[in-house]
KEMINU-162574 format. One record per residue (C-alpha): x, y, z; residue in three letters. Coordinates in steps of 0.05 Angstrom, whole numbers. Layout:
N
+--------+--------+--------+-----+
!     px !     py !     pz ! res !
+--------+--------+--------+-----+
!      X !      Y !      Z ! ALA !
...
+--------+--------+--------+-----+
//
This chain:
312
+--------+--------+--------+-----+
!     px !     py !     pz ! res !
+--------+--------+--------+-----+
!  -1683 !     30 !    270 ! UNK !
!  -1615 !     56 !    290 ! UNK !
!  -1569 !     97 !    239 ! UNK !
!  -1512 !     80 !    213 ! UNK !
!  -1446 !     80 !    258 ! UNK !
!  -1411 !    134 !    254 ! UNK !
!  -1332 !    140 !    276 ! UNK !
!  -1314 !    188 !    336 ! UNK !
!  -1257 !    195 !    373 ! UNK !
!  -1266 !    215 !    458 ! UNK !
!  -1222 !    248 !    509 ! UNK !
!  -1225 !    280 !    573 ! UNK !
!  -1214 !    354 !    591 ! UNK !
!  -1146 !    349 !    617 ! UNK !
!  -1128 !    272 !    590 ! UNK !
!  -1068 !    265 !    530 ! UNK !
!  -1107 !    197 !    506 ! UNK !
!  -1167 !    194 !    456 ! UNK !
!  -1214 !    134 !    454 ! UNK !
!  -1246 !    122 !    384 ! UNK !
!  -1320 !    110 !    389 ! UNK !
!  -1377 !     76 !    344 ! UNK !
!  -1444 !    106 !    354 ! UNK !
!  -1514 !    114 !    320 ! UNK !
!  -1537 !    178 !    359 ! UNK !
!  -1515 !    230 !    415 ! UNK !
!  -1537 !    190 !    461 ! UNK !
!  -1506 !    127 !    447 ! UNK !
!  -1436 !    174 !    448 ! UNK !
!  -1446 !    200 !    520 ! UNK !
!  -1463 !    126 !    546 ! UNK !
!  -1402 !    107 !    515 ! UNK !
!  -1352 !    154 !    527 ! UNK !
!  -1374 !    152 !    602 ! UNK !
!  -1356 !     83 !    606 ! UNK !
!  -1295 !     82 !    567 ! UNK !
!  -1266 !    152 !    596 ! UNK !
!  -1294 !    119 !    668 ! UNK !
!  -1328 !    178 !    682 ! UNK !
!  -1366 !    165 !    760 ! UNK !
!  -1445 !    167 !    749 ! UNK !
!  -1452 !    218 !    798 ! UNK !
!  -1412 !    264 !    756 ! UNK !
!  -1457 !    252 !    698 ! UNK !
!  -1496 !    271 !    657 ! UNK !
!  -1432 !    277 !    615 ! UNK !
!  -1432 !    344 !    563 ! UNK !
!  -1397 !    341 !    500 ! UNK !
!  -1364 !    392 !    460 ! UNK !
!  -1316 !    399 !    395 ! UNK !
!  -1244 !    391 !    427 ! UNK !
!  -1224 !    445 !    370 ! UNK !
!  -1274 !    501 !    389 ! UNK !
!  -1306 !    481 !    453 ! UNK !
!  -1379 !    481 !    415 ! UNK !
!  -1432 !    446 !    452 ! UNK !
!  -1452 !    382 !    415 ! UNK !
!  -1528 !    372 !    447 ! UNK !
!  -1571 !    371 !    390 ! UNK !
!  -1585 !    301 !    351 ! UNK !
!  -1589 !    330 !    282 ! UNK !
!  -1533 !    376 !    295 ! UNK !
!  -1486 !    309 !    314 ! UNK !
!  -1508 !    274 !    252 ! UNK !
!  -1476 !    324 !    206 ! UNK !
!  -1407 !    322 !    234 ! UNK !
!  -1355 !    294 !    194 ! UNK !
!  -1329 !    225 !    220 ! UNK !
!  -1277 !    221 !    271 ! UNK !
!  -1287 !    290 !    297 ! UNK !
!  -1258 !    291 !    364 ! UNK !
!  -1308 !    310 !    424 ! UNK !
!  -1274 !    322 !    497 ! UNK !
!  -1327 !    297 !    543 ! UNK !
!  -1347 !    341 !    610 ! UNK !
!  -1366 !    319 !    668 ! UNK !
!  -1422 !    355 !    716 ! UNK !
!  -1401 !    423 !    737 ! UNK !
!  -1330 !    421 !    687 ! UNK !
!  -1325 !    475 !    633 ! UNK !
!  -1279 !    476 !    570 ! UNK !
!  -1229 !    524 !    558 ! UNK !
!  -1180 !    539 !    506 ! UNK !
!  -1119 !    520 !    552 ! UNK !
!  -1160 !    448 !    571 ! UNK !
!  -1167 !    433 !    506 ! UNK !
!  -1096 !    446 !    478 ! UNK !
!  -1072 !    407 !    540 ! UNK !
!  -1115 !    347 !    505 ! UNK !
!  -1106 !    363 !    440 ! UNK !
!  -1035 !    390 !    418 ! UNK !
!  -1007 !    331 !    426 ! UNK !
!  -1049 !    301 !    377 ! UNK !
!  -1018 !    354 !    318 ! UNK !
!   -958 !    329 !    337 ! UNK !
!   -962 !    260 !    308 ! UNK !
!  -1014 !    276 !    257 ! UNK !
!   -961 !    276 !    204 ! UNK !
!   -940 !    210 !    221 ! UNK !
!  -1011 !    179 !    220 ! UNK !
!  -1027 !    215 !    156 ! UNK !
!   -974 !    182 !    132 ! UNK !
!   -987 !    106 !    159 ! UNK !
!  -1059 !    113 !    131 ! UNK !
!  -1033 !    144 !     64 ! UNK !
!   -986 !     77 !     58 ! UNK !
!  -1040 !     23 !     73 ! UNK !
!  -1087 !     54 !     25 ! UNK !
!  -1034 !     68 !    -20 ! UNK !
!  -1029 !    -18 !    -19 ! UNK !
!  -1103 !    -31 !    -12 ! UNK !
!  -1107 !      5 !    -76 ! UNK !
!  -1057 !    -43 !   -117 ! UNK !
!  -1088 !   -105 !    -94 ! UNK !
!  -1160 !    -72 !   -118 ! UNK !
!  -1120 !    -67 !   -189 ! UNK !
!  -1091 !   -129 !   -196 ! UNK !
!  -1095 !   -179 !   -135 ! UNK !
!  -1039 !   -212 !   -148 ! UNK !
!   -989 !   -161 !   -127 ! UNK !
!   -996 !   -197 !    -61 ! UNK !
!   -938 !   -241 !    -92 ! UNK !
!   -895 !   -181 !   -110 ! UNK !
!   -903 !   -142 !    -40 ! UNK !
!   -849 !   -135 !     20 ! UNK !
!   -860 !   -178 !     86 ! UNK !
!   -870 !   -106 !    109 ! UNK !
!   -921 !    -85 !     62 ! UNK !
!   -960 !   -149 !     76 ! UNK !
!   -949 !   -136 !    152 ! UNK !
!   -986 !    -65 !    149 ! UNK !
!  -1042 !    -95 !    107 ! UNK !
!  -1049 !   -150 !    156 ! UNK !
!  -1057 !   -106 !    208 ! UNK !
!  -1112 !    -57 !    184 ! UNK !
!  -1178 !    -60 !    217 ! UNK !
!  -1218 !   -107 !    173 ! UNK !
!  -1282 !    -55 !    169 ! UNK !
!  -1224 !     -3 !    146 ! UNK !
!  -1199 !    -56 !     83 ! UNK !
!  -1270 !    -71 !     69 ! UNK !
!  -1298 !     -8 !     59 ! UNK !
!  -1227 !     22 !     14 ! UNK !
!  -1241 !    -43 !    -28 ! UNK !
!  -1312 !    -44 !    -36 ! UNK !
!  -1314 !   -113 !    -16 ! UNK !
!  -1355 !   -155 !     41 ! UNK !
!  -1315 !   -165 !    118 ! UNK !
!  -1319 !   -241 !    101 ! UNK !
!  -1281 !   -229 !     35 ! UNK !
!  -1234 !   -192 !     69 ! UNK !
!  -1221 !   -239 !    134 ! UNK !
!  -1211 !   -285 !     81 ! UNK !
!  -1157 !   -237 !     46 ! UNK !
!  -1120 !   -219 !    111 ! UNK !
!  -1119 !   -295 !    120 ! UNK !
!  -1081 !   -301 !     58 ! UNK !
!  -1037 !   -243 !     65 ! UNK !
!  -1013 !   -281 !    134 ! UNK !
!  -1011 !   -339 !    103 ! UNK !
!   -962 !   -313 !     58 ! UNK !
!   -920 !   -279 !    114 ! UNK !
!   -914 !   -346 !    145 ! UNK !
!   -895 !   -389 !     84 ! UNK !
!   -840 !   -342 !     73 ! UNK !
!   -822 !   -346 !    137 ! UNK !
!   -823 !   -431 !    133 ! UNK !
!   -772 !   -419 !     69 ! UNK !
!   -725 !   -368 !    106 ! UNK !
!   -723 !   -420 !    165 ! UNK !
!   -705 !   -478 !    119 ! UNK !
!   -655 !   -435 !     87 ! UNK !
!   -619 !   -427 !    153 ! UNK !
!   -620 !   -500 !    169 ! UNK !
!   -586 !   -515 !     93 ! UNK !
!   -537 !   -467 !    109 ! UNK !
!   -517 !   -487 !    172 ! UNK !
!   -513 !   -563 !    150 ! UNK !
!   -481 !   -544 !     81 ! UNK !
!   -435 !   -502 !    140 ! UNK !
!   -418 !   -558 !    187 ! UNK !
!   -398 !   -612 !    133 ! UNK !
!   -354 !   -550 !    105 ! UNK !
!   -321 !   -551 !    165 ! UNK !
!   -322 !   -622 !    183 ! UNK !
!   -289 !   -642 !    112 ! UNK !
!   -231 !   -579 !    128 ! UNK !
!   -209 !   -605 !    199 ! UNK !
!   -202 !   -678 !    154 ! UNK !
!   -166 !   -658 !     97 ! UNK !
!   -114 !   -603 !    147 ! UNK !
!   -106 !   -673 !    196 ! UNK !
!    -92 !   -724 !    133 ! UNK !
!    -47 !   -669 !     98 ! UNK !
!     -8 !   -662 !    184 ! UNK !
!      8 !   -730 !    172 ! UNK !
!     40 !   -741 !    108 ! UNK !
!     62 !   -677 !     82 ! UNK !
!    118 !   -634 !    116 ! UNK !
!    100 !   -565 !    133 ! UNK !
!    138 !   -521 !     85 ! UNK !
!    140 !   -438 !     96 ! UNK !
!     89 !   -405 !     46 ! UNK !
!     95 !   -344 !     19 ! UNK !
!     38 !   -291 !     34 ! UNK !
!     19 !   -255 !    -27 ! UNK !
!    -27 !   -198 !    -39 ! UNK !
!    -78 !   -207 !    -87 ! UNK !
!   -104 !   -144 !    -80 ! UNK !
!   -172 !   -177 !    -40 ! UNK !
!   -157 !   -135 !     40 ! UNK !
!   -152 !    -72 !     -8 ! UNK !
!   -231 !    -32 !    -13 ! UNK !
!   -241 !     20 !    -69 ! UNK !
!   -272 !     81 !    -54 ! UNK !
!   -285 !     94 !   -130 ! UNK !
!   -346 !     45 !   -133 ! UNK !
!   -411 !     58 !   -102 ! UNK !
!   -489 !     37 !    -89 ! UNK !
!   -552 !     62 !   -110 ! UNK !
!   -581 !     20 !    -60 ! UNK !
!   -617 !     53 !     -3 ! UNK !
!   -589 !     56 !     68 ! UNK !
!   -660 !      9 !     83 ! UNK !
!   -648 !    -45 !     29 ! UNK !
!   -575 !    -50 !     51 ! UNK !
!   -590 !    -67 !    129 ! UNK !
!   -637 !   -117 !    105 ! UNK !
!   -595 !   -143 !     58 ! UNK !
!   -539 !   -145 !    109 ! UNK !
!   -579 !   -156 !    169 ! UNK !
!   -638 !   -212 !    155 ! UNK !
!   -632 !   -277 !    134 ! UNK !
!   -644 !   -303 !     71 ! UNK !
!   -665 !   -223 !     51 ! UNK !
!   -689 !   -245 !    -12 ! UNK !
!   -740 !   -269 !     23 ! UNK !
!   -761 !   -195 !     60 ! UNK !
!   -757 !   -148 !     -6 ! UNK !
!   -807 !   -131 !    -53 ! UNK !
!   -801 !   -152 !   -125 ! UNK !
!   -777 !    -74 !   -145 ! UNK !
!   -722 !    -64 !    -94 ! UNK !
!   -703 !   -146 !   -117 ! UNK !
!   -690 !   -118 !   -184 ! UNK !
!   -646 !    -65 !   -154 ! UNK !
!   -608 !   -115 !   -125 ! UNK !
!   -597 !   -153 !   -187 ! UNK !
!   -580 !    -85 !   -239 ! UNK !
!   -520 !    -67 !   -178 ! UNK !
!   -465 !    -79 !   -193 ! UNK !
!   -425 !   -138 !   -159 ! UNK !
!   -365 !   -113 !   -140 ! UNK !
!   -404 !    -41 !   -111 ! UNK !
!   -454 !    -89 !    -71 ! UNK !
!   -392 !   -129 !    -38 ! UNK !
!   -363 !    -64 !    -25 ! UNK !
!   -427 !    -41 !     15 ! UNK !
!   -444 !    -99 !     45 ! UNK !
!   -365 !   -110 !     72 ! UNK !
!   -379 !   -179 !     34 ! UNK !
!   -330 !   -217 !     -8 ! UNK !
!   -350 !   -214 !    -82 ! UNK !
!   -374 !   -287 !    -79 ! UNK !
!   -416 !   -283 !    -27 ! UNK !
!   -445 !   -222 !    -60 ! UNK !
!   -458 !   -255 !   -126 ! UNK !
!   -489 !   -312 !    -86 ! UNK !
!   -539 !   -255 !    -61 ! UNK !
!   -556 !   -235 !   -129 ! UNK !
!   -568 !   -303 !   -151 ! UNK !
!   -614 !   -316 !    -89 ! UNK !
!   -657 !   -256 !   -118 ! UNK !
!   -657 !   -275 !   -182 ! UNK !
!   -691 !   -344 !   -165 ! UNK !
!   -737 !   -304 !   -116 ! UNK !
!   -750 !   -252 !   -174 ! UNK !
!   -762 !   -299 !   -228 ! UNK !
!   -803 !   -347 !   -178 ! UNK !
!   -854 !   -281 !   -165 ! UNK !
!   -866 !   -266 !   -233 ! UNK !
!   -877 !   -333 !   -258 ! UNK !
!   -933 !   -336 !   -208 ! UNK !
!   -963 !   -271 !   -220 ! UNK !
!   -957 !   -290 !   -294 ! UNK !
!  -1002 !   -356 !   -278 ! UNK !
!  -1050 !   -322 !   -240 ! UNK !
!  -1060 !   -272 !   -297 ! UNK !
!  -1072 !   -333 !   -359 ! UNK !
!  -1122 !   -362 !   -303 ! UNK !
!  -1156 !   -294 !   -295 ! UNK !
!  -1157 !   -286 !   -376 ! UNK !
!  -1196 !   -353 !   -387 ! UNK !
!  -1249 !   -339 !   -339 ! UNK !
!  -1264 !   -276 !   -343 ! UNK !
!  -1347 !   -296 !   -332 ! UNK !
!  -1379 !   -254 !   -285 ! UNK !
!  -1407 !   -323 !   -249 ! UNK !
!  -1334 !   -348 !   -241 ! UNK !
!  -1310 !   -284 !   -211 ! UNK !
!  -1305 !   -318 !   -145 ! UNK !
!  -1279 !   -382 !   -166 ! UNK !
!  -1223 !   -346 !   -197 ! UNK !
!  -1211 !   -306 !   -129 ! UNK !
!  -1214 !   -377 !    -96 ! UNK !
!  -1159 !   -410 !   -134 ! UNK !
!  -1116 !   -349 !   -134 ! UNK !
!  -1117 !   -348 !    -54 ! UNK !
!  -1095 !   -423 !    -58 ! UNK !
!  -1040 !   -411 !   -112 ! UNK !
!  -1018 !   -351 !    -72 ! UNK !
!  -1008 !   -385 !    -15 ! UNK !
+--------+--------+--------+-----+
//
């Protein structure tokens, strides 16, 4: 029988791409690597060695006790490794580990507060569901402990979710731009009926203080919540519940201020995350009375059923 899979990431001597692998055994690497690094068979058999040392990986038992995703650059007949070859492949790699570090950190960082409580799904950003989403299912499964099918089933949701928003923020805009047009279509009336029976009569412009912006009152709000705020529609819609109930604690005047909004407009805002706010919590509340009245180890996946549905 073959072992278990292990995760390994290819490259050639001189290449500035890496290729992550799946195999059982040495030998299973070198077929594959050949064919994805499209390495000619008359230039095999391919050797490998550890891109950070140049160590020659040829012994079975010696490949099974290597951490997973330990990089291997891949020679091809007559080719030697060097120190200068490998940082050519290699450096670049460093350079970006930071930032991959941190994308994995953040996805596991999520994974871990749907293993706690499942329905944080309902609380998360569009853009917290997005990197969950996008995880390689064998990745979610194993951080959760759970089965691929379970989690196929969970990334499901999670899109599911993504797109019902999505549904809302589109009927939004089609409100708004009816509530818009009869706005406009009852103005031009009323400015035509008033044309033709009231004389036009010079008014006097006064300053009520409205063109006027003060300095004095400022945001807490980050420079990320306040493009989406400013930027997407219906952002209500895009935020997660903690940077909604920044939102709502700002204060009105500051937010208007910030956003270059009038103050009505801005209170509208609020009042859009307020709804959104209370409408997340009064599902995660539901979820958490079904949970507590079937808390039977048979119904385990029952509950998990009906969650999905109410979640979605």
């Amino acid at each position: 029988m073959a072992g278990p899979l292990k995760r390994c990431l290819v490259l050639r001597r001189d290449g500035r791409q890496q290729h992550g692998v799946a195999a059982s055994c040495l030998r299973e690497l070198r077929d594959k690597a050949s064919g994805i690094l499209a390495i000619d068979k008359d230039r095999e058999p391919i050797t490998l060695v550890l891109a950070e040392d140049g160590t020659i990986v040829d012994d079975e038992d010696y490949f099974l006790c290597l951490p997973p995703d330990t990089k291997f650059v891949a020679l091809a007949k007559n080719e030697k490794w060097s120190s200068r070859s490998s940082d050519s492949g290699t450096t670049w790699l460093s350079e970006s580990t930071d930032e991959v570090d941190s994308a994995a950190e953040k996805w596991k960082q999520l994974a871990r507060q749907l293993k706690d409580d499942l329905s944080n799904i309902i609380l998360m950003s569009e853009e917290d569901l997005q990197v969950l989403v996008d995880v390689p299912r064998s990745d979610l499964a194993e951080e959760l402990a759970q089965s691929q099918t379970k989690i196929q089933v969970l990334q499901d949701t999670l899109q599911q979710v993504l797109d019902r928003r999505e549904e809302e923020r589109q009927s939004r805009q089609l409100l708004e731009l009816y509530l818009k047009a009869l706005k406009n279509e009852d103005s031009i009336l009323s400015k035509v009926a008033e044309s033709d029976t009231v004389p036009r009569k010079e008014m006097d412009v006064v300053d009520t203080g409205t063109s006027s912006t003060s300095t004095s009152a400022k945001t807490v709000l980050s420079d990320q919540i306040l493009t989406a705020l400013k930027e997407k529609p219906a952002p209500e819609l895009c935020l997660d519940s903690q940077d909604l109930e920044l939102v709502l604690k700002e204060d009105t005047q500051a937010l208007a201020l910030a956003l270059r909004w009038d103050k009505q407009k801005a209170e509208d805002l609020q009042r859009a995350c307020d709804q959104e706010l209370s409408k997340r919590l009064q599902q995660v509340q539901t979820l958490h009375s079904l949970r507590s009245t079937s808390k039977a180890p048979g119904k385990a996946l029952t509950v998990l059923q009906r969650t999905m549905e109410m979640i979605r």
